[in-house]
C-alpha positions in Angstrom: -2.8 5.0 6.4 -5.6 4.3 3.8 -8.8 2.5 5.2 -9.6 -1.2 4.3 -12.3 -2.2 1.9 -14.2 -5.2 3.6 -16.4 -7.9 1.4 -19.1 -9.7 3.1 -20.4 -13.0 1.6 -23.7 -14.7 3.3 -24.6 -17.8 2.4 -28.3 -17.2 2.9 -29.9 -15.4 -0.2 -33.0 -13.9 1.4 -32.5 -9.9 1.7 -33.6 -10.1 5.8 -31.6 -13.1 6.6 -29.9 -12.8 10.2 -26.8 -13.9 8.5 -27.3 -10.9 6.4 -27.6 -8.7 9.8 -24.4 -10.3 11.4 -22.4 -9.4 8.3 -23.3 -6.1 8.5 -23.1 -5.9 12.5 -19.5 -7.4 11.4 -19.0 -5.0 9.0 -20.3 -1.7 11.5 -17.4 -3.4 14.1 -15.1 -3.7 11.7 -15.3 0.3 10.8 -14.1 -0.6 6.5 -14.2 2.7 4.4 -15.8 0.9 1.7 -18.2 -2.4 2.8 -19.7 -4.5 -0.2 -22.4 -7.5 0.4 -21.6 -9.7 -2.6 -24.4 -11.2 -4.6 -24.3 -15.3 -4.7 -27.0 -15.1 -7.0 -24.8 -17.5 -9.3 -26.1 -20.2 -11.9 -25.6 -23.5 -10.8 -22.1 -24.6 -11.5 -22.2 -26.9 -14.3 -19.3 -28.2 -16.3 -20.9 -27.5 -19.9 -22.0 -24.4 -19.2 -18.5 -23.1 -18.2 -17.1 -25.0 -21.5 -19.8 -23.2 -23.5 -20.1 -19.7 -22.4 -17.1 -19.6 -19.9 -17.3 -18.0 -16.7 -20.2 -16.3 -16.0 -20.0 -12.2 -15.4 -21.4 -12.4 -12.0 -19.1 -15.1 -10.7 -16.5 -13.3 -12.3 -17.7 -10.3 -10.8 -17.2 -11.9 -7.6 -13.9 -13.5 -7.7 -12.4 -10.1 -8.4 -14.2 -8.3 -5.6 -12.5 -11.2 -3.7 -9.4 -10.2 -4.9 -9.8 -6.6 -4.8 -10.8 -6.6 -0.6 -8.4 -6.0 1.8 -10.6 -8.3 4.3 -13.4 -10.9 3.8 -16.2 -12.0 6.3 -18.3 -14.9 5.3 -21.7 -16.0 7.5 -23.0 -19.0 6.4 -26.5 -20.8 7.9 -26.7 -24.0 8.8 -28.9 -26.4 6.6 -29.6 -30.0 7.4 -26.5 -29.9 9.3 -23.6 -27.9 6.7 -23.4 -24.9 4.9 -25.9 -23.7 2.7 -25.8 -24.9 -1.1 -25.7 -21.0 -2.0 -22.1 -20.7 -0.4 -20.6 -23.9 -1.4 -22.0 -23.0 -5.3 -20.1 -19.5 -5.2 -16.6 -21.1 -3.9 -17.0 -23.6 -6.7 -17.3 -21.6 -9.2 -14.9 -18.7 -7.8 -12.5 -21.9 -7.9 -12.7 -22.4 -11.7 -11.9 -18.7 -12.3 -8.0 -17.5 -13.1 -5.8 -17.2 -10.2 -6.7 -17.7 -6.5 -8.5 -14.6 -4.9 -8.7 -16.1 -1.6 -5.3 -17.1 -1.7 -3.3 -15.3 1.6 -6.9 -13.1 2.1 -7.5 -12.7 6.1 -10.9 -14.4 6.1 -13.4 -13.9 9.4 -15.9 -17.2 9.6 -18.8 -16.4 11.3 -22.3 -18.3 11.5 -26.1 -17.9 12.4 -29.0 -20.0 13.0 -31.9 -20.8 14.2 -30.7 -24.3 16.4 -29.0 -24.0 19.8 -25.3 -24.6 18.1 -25.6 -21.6 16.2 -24.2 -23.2 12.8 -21.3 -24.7 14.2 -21.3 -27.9 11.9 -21.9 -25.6 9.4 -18.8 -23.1 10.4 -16.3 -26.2 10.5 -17.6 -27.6 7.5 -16.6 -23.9 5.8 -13.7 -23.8 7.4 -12.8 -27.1 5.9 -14.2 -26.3 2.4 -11.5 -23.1 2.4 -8.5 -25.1 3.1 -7.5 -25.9 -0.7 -8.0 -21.2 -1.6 -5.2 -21.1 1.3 -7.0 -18.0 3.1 -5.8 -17.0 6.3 -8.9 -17.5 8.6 -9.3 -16.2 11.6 -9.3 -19.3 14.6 -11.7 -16.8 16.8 -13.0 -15.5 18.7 -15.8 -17.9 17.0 -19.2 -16.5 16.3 -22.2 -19.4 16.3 -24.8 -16.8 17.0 -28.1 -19.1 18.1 -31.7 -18.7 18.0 -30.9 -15.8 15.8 -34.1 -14.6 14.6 -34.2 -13.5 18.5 -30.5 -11.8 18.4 -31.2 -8.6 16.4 -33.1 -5.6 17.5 -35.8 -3.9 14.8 -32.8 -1.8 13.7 -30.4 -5.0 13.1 -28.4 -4.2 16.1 -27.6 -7.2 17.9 -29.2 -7.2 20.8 -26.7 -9.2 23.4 -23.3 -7.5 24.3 -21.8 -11.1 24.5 -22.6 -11.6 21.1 -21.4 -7.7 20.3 -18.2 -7.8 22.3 -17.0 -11.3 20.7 -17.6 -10.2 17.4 -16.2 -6.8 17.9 -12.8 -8.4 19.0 -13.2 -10.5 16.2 -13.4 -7.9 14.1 -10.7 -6.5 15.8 -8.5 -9.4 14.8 -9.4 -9.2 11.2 -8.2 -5.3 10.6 -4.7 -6.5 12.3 -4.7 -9.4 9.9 -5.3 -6.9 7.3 -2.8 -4.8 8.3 -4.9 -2.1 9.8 
């Protein structure tokens, strides 16, 4: 049986974001033979500019690693109570590309944050903001890792086995959704 290719989106930008460490923690549990971090580096979606110069290669880019991956984890922060502006950019412009790439894609949802809910507004708001790509996302274990500037070691590890083991079955539950 061939090994799954796994695409991680963050919704945070900044290279040493902890939502940046989870996907990779994710992506470690998940054991993929091919991991890619996407880059929502995108231009602001604006109507003209897709009716000018179309779709832009980047968002593009991204849609079809979307379609490409056999599995997609997505770890979004939580700003002033929702998803960052990042994440809700990319899935609006992936939306105005050909086809669906999320359509019938096993999807994990996970979220970190500094507050004491670990970006759970911010995970249901997601969740909710998927629903018209028709993904099949995962219902949990759910991941709200808090205070998560204190969850990773100085080598990215996570540093609580509560936090490991739920995300490890987690992970778990995506490669059967995957088919692996």
């Amino acid at each position: 049986m061939s090994q799954p290719t796994l695409l991680g989106l963050s919704g945070s930008l900044r290279q040493g974001a902890t939502n940046r460490k989870l996907l990779r923690e994710a992506a470690r549990l998940f054991d993929p033979s091919h991991f890619v971090e996407a880059d929502l580096n995108l231009p602001l979606y604006d109507g003209d500019l897709e009716e000018g110069d179309g779709i832009p290669a980047a968002v593009q880019s991204l849609a079809d690693q979307i379609a490409q991956a056999d599995a997609v984890i997505i770890s979004t922060p939580e700003y002033n109570k929702g998803p960052s502006g990042v994440l809700k950019n990319a899935l609006d412009w992936v939306s105005r590309t050909q086809g669906n790439p999320w359509a019938d894609k096993p999807v994990a949802v996970m979220s970190a944050a500094a507050g004491r809910a670990g970006g759970e507004r911010a995970q249901m708001i997601l969740r909710s903001f998927m629903v018209p790509f028709q993904p099949r996302i995962l219902q949990g274990p759910e991941i709200h890792l808090a205070n998560s500037s204190n969850e990773f070691d100085e080598h990215g590890k996570l540093a609580s086995d509560r936090y490991e083991k739920s995300l490890h079955k987690l992970m778990q539950k995506l490669r059967a959704e995957a088919g692996f």
